[in-house]
C-alpha positions as CSV (number, residue, x, y, z in Angstrom):
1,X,79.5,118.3,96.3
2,X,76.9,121.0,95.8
3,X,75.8,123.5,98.8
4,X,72.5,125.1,98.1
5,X,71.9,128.3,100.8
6,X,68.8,129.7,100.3
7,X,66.9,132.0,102.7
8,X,64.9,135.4,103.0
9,X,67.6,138.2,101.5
10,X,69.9,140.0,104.2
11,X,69.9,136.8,106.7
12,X,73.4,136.2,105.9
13,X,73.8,134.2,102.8
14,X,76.4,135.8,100.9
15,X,78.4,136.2,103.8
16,X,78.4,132.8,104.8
17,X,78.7,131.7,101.4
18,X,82.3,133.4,100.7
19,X,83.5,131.9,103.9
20,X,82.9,128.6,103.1
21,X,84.0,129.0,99.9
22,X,87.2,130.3,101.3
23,X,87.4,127.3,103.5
24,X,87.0,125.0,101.2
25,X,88.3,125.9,98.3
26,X,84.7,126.0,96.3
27,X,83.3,127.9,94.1
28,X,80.7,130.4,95.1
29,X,77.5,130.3,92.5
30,X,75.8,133.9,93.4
31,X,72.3,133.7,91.6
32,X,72.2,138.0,92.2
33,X,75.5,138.3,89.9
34,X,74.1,136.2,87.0
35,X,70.6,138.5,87.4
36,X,72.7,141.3,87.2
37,X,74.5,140.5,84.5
38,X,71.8,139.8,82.4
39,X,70.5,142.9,83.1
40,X,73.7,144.8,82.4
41,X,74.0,143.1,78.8
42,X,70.4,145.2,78.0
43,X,68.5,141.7,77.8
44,X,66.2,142.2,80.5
45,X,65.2,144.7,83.7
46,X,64.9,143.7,87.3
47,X,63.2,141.2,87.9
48,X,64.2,139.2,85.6
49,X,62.4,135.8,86.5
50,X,63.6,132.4,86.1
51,X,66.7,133.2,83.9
52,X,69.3,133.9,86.8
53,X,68.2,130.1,88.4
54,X,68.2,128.5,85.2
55,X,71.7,129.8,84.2
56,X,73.1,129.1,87.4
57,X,71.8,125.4,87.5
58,X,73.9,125.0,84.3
59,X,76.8,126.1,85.8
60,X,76.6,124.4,88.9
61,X,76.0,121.1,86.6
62,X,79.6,122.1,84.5
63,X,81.3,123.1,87.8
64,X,80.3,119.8,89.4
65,X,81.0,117.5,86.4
66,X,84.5,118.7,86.6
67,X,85.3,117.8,89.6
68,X,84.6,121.0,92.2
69,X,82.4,122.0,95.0
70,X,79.4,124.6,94.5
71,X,78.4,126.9,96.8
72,X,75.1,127.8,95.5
73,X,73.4,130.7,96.8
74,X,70.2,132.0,96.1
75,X,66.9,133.3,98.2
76,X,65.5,129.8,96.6
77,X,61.4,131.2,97.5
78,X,59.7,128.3,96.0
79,X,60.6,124.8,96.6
80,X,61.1,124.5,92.8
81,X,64.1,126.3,92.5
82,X,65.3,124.0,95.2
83,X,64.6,120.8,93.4
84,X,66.1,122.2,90.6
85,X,69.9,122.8,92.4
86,X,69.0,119.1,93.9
87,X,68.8,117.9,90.2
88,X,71.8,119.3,89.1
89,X,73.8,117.7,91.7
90,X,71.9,114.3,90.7
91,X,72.6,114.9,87.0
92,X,76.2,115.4,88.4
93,X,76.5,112.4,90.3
94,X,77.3,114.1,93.4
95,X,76.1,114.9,97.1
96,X,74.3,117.7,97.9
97,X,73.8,119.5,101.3
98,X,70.9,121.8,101.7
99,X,71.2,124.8,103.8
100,X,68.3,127.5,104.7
101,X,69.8,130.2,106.5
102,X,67.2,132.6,108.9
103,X,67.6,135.0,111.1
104,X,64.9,134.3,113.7
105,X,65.6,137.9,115.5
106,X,63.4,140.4,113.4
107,X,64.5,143.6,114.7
108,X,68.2,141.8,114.2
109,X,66.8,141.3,110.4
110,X,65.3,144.4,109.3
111,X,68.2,146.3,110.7
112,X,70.6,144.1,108.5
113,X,67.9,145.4,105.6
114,X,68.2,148.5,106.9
115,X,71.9,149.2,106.8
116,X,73.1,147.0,104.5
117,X,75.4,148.4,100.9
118,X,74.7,147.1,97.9
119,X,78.4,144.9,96.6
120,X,76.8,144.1,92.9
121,X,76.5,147.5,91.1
122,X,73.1,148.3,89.9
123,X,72.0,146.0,91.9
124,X,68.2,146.8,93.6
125,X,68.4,145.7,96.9
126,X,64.6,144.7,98.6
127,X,63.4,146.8,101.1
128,X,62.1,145.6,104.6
129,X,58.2,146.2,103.1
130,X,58.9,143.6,99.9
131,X,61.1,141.0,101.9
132,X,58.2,140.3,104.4
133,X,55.9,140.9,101.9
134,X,57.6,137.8,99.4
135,X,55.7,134.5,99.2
136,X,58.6,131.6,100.7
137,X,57.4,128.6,99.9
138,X,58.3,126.4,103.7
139,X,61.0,123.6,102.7
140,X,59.7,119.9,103.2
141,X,62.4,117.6,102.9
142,X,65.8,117.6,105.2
143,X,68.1,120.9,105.1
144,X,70.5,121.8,108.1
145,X,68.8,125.1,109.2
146,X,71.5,128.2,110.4
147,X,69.9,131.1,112.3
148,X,72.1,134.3,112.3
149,X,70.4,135.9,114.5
150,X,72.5,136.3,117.4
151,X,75.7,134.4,116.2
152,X,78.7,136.3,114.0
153,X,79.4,135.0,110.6
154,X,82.3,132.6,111.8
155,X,79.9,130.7,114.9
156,X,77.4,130.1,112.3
157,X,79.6,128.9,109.7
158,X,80.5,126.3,112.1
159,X,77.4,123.8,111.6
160,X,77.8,124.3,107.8
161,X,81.6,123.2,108.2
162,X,80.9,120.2,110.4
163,X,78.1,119.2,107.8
164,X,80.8,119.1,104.7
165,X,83.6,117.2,106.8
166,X,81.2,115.0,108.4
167,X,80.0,114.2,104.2
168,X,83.5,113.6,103.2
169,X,83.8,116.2,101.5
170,X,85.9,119.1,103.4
């Protein structure tokens, strides 16, 4: 099955992402390392656009044709790049659950921004300023929704747990 987590950066993504892929055994699709790596090879500068979604939809397609469970996880801003991890999953003839994790709390969220390190070298991380500042496009269709706010990383992995076993798919 595919996972798609998208949400506003330093809500808890990646965290959440490397636990469930720990729990279940899939593999975590981090849209931030492809960007990065593009940028280390000298072929483009931050930002990058599109390219960092559009490689990591064709992997997510390859890693889903063979057999495994994505983890895909990406800020996802306009509801584009969301349709575009839903098609993959369709191409691949699997499920998909879509996940948009907040946190609700935003003195709770700017001091995440605020103290977070940066785990991808080179990486630019966005400040406070530019994350409320980023047009996010509101999702319209079905997605379970986690809020960080005022949970730890293993409460709010909970739901998404409960939502893969209750698919099938855990």
């Amino acid at each position: 099955m595919l996972i798609v987590l998208g949400g506003l950066p330093a809500t808890g993504k990646t965290t959440l992402a490397r636990l469930l892929a720990a729990r279940t055994r899939g593999v975590h699709l981090r849209v931030d390392t492809i960007e990065q790596a593009v940028v280390r090879s000298g072929l483009a500068r931050h930002p990058v656009g599109p390219v960092g979604y559009v490689v990591g939809y064709a992997l997510a397609e390859e890693q889903l044709r063979q057999g495994l469970t994505v983890i895909a996880e990406s800020v996802n801003p306009p509801a584009v790049t969301r349709d575009a991890w839903r098609d993959a999953a369709v191409l691949a003839g699997v499920p998909v659950l879509e996940v948009e994790v907040v946190c609700s709390d935003p003195e709770e969220h700017r001091r995440r921004v605020d103290s977070r390190s940066v785990d991808i070298p080179g990486l630019p991380l966005p400040t406070w300023q530019q994350i409320v500042a980023q047009e996010y496009e509101p999702w319209h269709r079905d997605r379970l929704a986690v809020d960080t706010a005022a949970r730890g990383p293993e409460d709010a992995l909970g739901p998404l747990i409960e939502a893969v076993l209750s698919s099938g798919r855990g």
